[in-house]
N, C-alpha and C positions, 0 to 999 in steps of 0.2 A: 693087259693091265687095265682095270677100270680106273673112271673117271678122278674118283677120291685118292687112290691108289698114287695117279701121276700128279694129282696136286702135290701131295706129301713130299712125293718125291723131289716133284721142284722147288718147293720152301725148303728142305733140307739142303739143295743145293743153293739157293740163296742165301741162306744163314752159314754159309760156308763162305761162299765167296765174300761175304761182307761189303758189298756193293755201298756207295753213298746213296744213293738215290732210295735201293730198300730198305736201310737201314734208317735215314729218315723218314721212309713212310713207319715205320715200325714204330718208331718213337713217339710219330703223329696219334699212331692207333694206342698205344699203351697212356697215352694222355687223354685222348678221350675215353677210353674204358673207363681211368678212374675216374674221372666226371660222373660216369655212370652206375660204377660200382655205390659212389658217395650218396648218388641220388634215389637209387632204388634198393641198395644193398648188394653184397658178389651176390648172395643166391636167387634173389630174384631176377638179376641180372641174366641177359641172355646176349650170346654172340654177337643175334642178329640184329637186336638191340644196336651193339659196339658197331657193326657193320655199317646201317642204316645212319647212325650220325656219322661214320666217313664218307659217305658217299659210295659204298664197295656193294655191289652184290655178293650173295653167300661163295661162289667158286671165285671170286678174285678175295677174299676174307680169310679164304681156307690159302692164300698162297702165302699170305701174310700170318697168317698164326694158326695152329690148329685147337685152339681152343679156348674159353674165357682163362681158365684155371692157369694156360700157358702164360696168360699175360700176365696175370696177378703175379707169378711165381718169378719170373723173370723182372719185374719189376722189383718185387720185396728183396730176392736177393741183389740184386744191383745194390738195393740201398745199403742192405747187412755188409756187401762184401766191400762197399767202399769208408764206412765207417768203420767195420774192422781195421783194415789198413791204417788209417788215419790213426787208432788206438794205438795199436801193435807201434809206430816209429813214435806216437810218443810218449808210449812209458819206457820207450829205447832211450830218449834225448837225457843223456845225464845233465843238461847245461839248465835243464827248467825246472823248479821245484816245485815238489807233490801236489800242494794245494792250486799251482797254476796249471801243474797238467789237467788236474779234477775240474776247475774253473773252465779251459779250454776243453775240454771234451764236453764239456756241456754245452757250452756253445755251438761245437760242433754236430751235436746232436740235435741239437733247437732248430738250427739252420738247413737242417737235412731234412727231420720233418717236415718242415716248412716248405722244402724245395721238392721233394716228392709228396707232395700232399696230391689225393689225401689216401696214399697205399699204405702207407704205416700203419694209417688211424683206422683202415679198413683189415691191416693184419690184424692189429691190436683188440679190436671193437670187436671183428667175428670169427677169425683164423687161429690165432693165436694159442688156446684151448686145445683146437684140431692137432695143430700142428707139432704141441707138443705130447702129445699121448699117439701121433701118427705113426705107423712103422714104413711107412715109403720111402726110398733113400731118400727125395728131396727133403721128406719132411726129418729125417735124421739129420741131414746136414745142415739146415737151418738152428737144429737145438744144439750143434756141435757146435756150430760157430757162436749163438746166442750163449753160449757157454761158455766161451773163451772171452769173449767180450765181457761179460761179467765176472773172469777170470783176472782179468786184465786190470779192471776199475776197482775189483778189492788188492790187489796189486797197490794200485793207485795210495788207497789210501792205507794198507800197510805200512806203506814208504810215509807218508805223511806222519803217523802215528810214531814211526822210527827215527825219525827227525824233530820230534816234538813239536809238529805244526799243529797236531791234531790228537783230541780227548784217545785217551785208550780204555776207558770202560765199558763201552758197550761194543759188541760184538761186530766183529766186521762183518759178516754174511748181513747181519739186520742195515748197519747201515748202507750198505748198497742196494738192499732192495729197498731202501728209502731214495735214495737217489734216482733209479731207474723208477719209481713209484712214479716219482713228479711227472718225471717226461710222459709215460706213459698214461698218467690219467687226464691230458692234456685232451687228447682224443673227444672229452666229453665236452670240451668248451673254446676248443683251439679253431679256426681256421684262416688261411689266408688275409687279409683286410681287416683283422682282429684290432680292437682298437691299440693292445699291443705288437712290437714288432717282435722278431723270433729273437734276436740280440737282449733286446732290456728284456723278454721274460726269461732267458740263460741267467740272464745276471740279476734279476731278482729272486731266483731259487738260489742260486749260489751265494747269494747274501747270506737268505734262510738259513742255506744247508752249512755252509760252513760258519757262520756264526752259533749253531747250533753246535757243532764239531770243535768249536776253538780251546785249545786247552787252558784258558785265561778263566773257562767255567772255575767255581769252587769245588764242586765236586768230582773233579777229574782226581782219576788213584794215577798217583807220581811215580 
């Protein structure tokens, strides 16, 4: 078995056992990758690049990940699959009403960007395009799920619009990709130390948005 061969081998067997100790050197490495991806771009970006700010040479780097692309992918999904969740129990919670699930899931969503920065803005900004015209399973399962989550949010404000919190004339696909618009063009002006914090700009889109959405307009069809 060569050299590369037995690395593989024992990273797979480390990502098995789920060790504390590799698991957060793991965490260490996929935080400074983004640093790097943010700073140079993913494509310019190079492993050894990631490597050299941990302190790793290339055969201790290869035990830790086998690839820049591993990082990014395992990072962006973390984030997808744990805001999924968060969606998914609550448009379950019958006790909260529509406009404050919408309210809340932006928040939630503010606060995630904000806390995985900056893989979002690095999906967003250069993968994103890729990813969705991609046929790799990962890249399938990412638009599966990116799918369901905007599945969920026009959910959202069906329920809203059914309850009379919210205008029903214009098309629910349009406003949700008004919604997901906001967060996403955040990328061009957002980061960390912003002179806003992720909380007050949730809640100044959702002023926006659903003042915009209120059925108190004149022109709302009754």
């Amino acid at each position: 078995m060569d050299k590369a061969s037995n690395i593989a081998r024992r990273r797979t067997l480390a990502l098995a056992d789920g060790g504390a100790e590799y698991s957060a050197k793991r965490t260490e490495i996929i935080a400074i990758a983004a640093r790097i991806f943010k700073d140079k771009g993913f494509k310019a970006a190079r492993l050894a690049d990631i490597a050299s700010a941990a302190g790793l040479d290339r055969a201790t780097m290869y035990y830790y990940v086998g690839s820049k692309e591993e990082l990014f992918r395992e990072a962006v999904e973390t984030v997808l699959d744990t805001n999924l969740a968060y969606a998914e129990a609550l448009v379950a919670d019958i006790t909260v009403r529509p406009v404050d699930k919408i309210s809340r899931f932006a928040e939630r969503l503010m606060q995630s960007y904000s806390a995985n920065y900056p893989y979002p803005y690095v999906y967003i900004q250069e993968q994103m395009h890729q990813v969705a015209t991609g046929t790799t399973p990962w890249a399938q399962d990412i638009v599966q799920k990116m799918r369901s989550l905007e599945a969920i949010v026009m959910q959202m404000l069906r329920n809203g619009v059914s309850s009379g919190e919210l205008r029903s004339d214009l098309p629910v696909r349009l406003v949700a990709n008004a919604f997901f618009g906001m967060f996403n063009w955040t990328h061009r002006w957002y980061e960390p130390g912003y002179s806003l914090d992720a909380d007050t700009i949730a809640r100044g889109f959702m002023s926006i948005f659903l003042d915009g959405m209120a059925t108190a307009l004149p022109n709302v069809v009754k």
